[in-house]
C-alpha positions as CSV (number, residue, x, y, z in Angstrom):
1,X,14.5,-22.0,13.4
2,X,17.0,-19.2,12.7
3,X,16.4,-16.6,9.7
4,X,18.2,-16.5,6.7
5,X,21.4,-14.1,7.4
6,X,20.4,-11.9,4.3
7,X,17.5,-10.3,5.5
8,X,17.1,-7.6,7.5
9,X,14.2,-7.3,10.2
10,X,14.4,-3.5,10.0
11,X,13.2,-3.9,6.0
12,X,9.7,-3.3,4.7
13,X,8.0,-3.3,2.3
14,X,5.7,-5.0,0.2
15,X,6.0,-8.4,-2.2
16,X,4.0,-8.0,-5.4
17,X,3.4,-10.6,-8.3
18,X,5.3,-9.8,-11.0
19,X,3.4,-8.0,-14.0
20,X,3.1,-4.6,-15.6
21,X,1.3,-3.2,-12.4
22,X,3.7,-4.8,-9.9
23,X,6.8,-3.2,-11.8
24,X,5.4,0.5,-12.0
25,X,4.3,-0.2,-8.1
26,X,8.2,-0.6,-7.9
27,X,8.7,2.5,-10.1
28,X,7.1,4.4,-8.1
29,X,8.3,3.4,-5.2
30,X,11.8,3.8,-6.0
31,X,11.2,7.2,-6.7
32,X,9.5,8.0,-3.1
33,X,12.0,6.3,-1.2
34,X,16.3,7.2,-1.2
35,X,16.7,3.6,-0.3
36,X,15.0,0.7,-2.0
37,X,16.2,-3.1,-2.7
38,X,14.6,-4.6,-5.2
39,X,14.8,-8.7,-5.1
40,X,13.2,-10.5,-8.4
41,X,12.0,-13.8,-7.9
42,X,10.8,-14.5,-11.4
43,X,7.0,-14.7,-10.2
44,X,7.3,-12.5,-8.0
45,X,9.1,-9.0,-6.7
46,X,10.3,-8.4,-3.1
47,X,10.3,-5.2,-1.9
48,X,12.7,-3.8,0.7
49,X,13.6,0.2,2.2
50,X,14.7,0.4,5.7
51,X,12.3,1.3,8.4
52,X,9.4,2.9,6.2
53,X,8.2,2.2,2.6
54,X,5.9,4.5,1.1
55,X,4.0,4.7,-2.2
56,X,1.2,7.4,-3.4
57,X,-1.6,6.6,-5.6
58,X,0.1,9.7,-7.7
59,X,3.2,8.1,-7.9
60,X,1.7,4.9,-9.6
61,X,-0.7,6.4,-11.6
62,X,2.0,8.7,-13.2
63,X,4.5,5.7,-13.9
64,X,1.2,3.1,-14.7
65,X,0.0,5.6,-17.4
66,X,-3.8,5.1,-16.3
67,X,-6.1,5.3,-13.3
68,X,-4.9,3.4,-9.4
69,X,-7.4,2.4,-7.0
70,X,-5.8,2.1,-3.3
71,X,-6.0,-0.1,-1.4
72,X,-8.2,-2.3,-3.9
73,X,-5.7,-2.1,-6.9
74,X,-2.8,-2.7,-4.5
75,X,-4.5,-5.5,-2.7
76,X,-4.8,-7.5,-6.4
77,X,-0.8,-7.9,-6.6
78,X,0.4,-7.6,-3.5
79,X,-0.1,-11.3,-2.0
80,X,2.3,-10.3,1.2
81,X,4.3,-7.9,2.8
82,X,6.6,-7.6,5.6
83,X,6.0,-4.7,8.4
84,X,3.3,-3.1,9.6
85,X,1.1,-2.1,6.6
86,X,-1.2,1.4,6.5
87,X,-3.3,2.5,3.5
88,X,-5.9,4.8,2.4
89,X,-6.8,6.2,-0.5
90,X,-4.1,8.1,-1.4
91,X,-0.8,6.2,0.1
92,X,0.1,3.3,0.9
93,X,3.0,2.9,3.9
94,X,4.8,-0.2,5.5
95,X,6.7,1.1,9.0
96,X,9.1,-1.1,10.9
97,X,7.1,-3.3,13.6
98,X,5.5,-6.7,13.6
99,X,5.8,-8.5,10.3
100,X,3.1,-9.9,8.5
């Protein structure tokens, strides 16, 4: 089966259910990253930055207003991703290579 034209295999980047959480995720990604496509499917948000996608647990605290928990807090709205996914406890990075 051929892919849809419209995406790109060198994009990454996570896809998050859409809530309060999932859109400061987005906030603060946007602000890490020069390059970031944002694609809202009502229920859900897809996130796309060429090559590497990288959020701190700083970042989304600051735009959440309250305490993040990586990858645990992550993990709870983030039901897929495309790229190779790396986290710890104080970033969370999607790199250009297999997609999951």
């Amino acid at each position: 089966m051929k892919p849809p034209e419209n995406v790109s295999f060198a994009h990454v980047g996570p896809v998050l259910e859409n809530s309060e959480t999932a859109r400061a995720i987005v906030r603060a990604i946007q602000s890490l990253n020069p390059v970031v496509e944002i694609r809202d499917h009502g229920a859900y948000l897809r996130v796309l930055a060429p090559q590497r996608c990288v959020v701190t647990r700083i970042a989304i605290e600051r735009t959440l207003g309250r305490t993040f928990h990586l990858p645990s807090d992550l993990e709870c709205v983030m039901p897929s991703f495309k790229g190779q996914f790396f986290v710890n406890d104080s970033e969370a990075i999607w790199a250009a290579g297999t997609s999951s």
